[in-house]
C-alpha positions in Angstrom: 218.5 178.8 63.8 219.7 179.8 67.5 223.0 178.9 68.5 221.7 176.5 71.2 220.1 174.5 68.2 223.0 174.6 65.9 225.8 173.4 68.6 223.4 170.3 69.9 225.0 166.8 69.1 228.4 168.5 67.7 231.2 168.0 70.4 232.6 171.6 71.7 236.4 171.8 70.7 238.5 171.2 73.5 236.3 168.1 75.1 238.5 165.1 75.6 236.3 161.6 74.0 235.3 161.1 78.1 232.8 164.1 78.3 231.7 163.1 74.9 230.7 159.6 76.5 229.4 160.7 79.1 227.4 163.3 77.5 226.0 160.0 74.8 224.9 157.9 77.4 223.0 160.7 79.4 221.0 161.7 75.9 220.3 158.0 75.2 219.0 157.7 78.9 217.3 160.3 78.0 215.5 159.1 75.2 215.0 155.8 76.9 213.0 157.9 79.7 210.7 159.9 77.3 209.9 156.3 75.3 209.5 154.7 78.8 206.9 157.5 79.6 205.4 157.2 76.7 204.8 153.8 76.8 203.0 154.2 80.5 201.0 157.1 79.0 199.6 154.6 76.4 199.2 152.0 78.5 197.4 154.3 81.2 195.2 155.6 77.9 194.6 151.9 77.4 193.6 151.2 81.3 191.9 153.6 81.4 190.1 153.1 78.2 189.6 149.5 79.6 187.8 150.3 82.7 185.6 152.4 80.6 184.5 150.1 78.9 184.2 147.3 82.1 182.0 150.6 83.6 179.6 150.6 80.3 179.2 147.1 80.2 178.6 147.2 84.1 176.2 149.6 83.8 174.2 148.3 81.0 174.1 144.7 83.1 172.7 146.8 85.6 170.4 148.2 83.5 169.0 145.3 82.3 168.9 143.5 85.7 167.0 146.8 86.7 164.5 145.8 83.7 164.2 142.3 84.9 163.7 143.1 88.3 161.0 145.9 86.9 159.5 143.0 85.3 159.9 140.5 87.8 157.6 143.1 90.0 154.9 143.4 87.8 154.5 140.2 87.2 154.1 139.7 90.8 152.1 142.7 91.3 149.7 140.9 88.4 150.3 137.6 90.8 149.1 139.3 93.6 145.8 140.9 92.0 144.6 137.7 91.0 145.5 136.4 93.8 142.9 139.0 95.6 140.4 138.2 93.0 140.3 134.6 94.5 140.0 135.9 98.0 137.2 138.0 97.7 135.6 135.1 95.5 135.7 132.4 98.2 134.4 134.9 100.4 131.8 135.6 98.1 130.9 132.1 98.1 131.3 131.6 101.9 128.7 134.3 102.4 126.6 132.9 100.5 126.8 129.6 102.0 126.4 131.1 105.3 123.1 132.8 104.3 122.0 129.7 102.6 122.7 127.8 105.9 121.0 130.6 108.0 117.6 129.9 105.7 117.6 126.2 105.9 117.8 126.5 109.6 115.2 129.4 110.0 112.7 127.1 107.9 113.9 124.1 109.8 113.0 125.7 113.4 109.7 127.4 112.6 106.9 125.8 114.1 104.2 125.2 111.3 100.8 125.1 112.7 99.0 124.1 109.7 96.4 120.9 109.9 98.8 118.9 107.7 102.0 118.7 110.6 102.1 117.7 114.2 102.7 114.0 115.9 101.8 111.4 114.1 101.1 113.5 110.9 104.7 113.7 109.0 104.8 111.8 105.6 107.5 109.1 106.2 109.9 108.7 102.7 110.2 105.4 102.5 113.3 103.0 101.8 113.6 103.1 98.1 115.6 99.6 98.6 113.2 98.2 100.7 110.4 100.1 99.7 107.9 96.8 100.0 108.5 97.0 104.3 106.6 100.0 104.0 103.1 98.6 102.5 100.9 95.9 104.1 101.7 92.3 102.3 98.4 92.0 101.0 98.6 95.5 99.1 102.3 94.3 97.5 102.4 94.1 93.8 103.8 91.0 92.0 106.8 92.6 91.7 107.0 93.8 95.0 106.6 90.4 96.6 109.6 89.2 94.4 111.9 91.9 95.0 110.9 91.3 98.8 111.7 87.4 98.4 114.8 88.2 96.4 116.6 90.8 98.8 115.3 88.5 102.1 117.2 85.4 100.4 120.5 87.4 99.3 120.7 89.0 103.1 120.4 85.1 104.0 123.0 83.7 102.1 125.4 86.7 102.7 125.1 86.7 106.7 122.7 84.2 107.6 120.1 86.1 109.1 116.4 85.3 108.6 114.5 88.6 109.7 113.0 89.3 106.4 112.2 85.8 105.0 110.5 85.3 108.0 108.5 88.4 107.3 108.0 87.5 104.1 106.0 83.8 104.8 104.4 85.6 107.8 102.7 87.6 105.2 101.1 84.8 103.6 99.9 83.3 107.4 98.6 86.7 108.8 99.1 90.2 109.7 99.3 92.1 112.8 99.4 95.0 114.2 99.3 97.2 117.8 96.7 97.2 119.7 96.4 100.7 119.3 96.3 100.7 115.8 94.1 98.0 115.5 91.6 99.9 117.6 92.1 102.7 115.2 91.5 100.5 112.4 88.4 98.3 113.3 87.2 100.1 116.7 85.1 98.9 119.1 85.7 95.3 117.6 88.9 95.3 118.3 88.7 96.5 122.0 85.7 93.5 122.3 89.1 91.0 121.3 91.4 92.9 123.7 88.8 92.6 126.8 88.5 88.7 125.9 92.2 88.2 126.1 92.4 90.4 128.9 89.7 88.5 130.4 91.0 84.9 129.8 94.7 86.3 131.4 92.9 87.1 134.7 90.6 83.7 134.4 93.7 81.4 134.5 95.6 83.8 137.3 98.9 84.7 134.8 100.0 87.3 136.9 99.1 89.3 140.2 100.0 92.7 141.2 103.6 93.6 142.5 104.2 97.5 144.3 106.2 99.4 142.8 108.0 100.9 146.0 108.5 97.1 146.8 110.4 96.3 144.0 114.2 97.1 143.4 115.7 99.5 141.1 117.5 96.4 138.8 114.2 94.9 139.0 112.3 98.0 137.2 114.9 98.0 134.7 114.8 94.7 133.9 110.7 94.4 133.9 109.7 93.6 130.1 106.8 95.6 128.6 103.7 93.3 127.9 102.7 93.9 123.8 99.3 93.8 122.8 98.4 92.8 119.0 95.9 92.4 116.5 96.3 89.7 114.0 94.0 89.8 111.0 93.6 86.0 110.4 94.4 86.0 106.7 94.1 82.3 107.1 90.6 82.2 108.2 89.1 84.2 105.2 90.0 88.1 106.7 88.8 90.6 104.4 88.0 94.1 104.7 84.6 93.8 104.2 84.6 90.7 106.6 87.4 90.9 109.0 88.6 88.0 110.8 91.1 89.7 113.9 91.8 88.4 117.2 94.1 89.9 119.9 97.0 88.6 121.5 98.6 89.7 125.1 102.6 88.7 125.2 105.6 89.2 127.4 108.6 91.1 125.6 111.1 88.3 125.6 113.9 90.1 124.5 115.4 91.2 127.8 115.6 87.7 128.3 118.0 86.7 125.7 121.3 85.6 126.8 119.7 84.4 130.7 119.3 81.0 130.0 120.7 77.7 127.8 119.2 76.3 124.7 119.1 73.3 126.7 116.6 75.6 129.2 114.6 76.9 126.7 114.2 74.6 123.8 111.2 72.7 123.1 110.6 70.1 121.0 108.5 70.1 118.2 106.9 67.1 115.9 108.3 66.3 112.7 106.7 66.3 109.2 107.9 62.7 108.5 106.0 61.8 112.0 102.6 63.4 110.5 102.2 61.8 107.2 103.3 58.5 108.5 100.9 58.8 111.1 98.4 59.8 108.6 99.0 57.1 106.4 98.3 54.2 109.5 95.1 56.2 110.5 93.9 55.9 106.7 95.2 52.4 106.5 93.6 51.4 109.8 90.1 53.7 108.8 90.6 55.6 112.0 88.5 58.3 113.7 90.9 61.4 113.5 90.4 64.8 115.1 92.0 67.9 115.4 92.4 70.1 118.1 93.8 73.0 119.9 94.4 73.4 124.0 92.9 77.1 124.8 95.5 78.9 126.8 98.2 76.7 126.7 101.3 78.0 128.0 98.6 79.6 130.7 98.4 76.3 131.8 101.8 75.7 132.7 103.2 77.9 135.7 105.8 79.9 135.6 109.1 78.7 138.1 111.3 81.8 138.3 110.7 85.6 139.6 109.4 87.3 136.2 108.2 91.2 136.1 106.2 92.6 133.7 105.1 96.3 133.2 101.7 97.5 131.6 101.5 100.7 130.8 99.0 103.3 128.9 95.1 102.3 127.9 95.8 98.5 129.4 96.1 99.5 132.7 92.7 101.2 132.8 91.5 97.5 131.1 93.0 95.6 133.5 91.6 97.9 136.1 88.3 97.8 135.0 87.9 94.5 134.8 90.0 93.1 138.1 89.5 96.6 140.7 91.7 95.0 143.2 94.9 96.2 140.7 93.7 99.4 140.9 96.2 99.6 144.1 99.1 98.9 142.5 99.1 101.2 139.7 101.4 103.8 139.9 103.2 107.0 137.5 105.9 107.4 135.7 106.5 110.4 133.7 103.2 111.1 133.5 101.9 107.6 132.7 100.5 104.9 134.2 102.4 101.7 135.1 101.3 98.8 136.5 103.8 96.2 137.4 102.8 92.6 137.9 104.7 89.1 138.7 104.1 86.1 136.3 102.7 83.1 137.9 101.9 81.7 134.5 103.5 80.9 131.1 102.7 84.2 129.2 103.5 84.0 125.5 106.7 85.7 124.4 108.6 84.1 127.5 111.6 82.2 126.7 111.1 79.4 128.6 107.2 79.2 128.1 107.7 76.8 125.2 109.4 74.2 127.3 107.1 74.7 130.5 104.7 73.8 128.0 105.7 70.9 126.6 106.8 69.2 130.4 103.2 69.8 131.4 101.6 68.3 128.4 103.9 65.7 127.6 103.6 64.9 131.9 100.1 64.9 131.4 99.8 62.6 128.6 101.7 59.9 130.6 99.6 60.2 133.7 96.8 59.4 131.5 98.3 56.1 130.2 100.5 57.2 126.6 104.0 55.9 126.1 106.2 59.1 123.9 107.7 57.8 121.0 111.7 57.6 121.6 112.0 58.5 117.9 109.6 61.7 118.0 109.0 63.0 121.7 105.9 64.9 120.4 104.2 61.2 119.3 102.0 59.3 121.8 100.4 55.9 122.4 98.2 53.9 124.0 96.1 51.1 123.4 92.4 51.3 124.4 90.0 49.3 124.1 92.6 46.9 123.1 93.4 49.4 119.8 96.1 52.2 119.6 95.3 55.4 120.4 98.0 58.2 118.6 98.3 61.4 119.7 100.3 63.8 117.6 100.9 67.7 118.9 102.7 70.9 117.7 102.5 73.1 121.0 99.3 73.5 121.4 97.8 71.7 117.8 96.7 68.2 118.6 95.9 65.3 115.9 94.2 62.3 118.2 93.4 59.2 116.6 91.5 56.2 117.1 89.3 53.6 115.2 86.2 54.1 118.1 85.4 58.1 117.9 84.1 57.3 121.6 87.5 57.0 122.8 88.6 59.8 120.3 86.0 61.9 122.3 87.0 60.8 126.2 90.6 61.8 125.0 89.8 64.9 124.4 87.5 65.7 127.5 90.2 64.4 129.7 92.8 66.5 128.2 90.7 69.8 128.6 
């Protein structure tokens, strides 16, 4: 044991109890400032040991956010392949679009040159919901004509138009056609029809022959086409085998719709209930009755205002031929030949035709001694011979009546 050792804690002799204080409170100072350090050395171990740990956790947060984000970027990598996969497969499919547009246009724009295309040669699809406009009446099945009835009554009820019922009953009265066809159809017989009607135009003076560098450029616009037909006469027996046509020259009276009243155009026409009562007196009375027609009526009555017409194509060389002193006003327009003329007549297809009509007849039936009926304006009288005489028209259809056929006979003589 060394002296140093042996001496600690034991008071030296000679100390007063002051030093021996003094020296006490400096060891337990002492002792308080070795436990003191002690303490912060454990509690630095323990910090320390603390942030450790914070760091590990840290770090093995950041590892596994470094997974997610790993993850996160494949799966987005994977997004972005399919992605590309799309791409190329609507371009895929636009390409091939685009080459399956360029074919349907390069087929489209070649000219074929076979026998079986051209003008007038292209096979027409027809309307599967109105298949039966595309036949001739006569060749309709039974089941055609009803589903043509049925769809021209239903378009009446829904809007009130008429177009196809009135097709439909024209069908059972007769058939026509253009002149162009019909000369196609039944040849020179046809032209023989168009040449009479041609012929009976020029006889009552319907039109003469306007310039064209005379007439205005509202006028040309406004000049009408004239339409030439062919009507098989279904009525009259027409067959194939024995055909019963007859031509018809008319003015296109469409431009004309919207120029004038009903009041200026209307005629009036004779009633059913005036026909069978008139029928029943001539039966009662054993009356002579006969039926006629007036030929060219509306030709009859002239026409009061400024009407152009244009003729154009294989007419003009018709009208030419037969009358040579048109042949100066025919003229060319795009190539074809025009012939404008001025109606001085009544031509069918006018608007107001139907009523010049009736004010010359009926006019004409009171200078010859008839009173009209106030009930029916298309029933006249007159007593002859000290019996009545009854006339009965529809335009141009006449039912005359009277108990002596002699005066039946004058009647009509005086008429023509």
């Amino acid at each position: 044991m060394n002296r140093g050792q042996q001496n600690q804690g034991v008071a030296p002799q000679g100390a007063d109890n002051d030093d021996i204080e003094d020296r006490d409170e400096n060891d337990e100072q002492q002792q308080l400032d070795n436990d003191g350090g002690a303490n912060n050395a454990d509690q630095q171990d323990r910090n320390q040991g603390a942030d450790q740990q914070e760091t590990a956790e840290g770090e093995n947060q950041g590892a596994s956010n470094d997974g997610n984000t790993i993850d996160s970027d494949l799966s987005y990598s994977d997004d972005s392949s399919n992605d590309g996969n799309e791409e190329r497969s609507d371009d895929d499919n636009e390409n091939e679009e685009r080459k399956n547009e360029r074919e349907r246009r390069r087929q489209h724009l070649e000219i074929n040159t076979s026998d079986e295309y051209g003008r007038g040669k292209r096979t027409k699809r027809p309307n599967p919901s109105y298949s039966f406009l595309q036949k001739r009446f006569e060749k309709l099945t039974f089941v055609d004509k009803q589903d043509y009835f049925h769809i021209g009554w239903k378009e009446y009820q829904l809007s009130g138009d008429t177009k196809i019922l009135e097709r439909y009953c024209s069908g059972f009265l007769f058939a026509q056609m253009s002149a162009k066809k019909g000369i196609q159809k039944y040849g020179r017989e046809a032209e023989l029809k168009l040449l009479a009607e041609f012929k009976q135009l020029l006889e009552y003076k319907t039109f003469h022959g306007v310039k064209a560098s005379e007439l205005t450029a509202e006028q040309k616009k406004k000049a009408a086409n004239m339409i030439n037909l062919i009507e098989e006469k279904i009525n009259r027996g027409h067959t194939d085998d024995n055909p019963v046509i007859k031509a018809r020259s008319c003015y296109n009276g469409k431009v004309q719709r919207g120029l004038y009243t009903k009041e200026e155009t209307a005629s009036p026409t004779s009633s059913i209930d005036s026909f069978f009562i008139t029928s029943i007196k001539d039966a009662f009375e054993k009356r002579d009755v006969a039926i006629t027609d007036v030929k060219g009526a509306y030709l009859n009555a002239k026409m009061r205002d400024v009407i152009i017409m244009r003729i154009t194509g294989r007419e003009v060389d018709l009208f030419v031929e037969l009358d040579p002193s048109l042949a100066e006003f025919v003229t060319y327009e795009n190539g074809v030949k025009v012939l404008y003329v001025q109606l001085d007549k009544a031509l069918y297809g006018c608007v107001q035709s139907a009523l010049l009509w009736y004010e010359l007849y009926s006019s004409t039936l009171i200078d010859m001694g008839f009173e009209l009926n106030p009930y029916d304006m298309c029933v006249a009288n007159s007593m002859i011979d000290g019996k009545q005489c009854t006339i009965v028209w529809y335009v141009d259809d006449n039912k005359i009546s009277h108990v002596n056929p002699n005066v039946v006979t004058n009647v009509i003589q005086k008429i023509e």
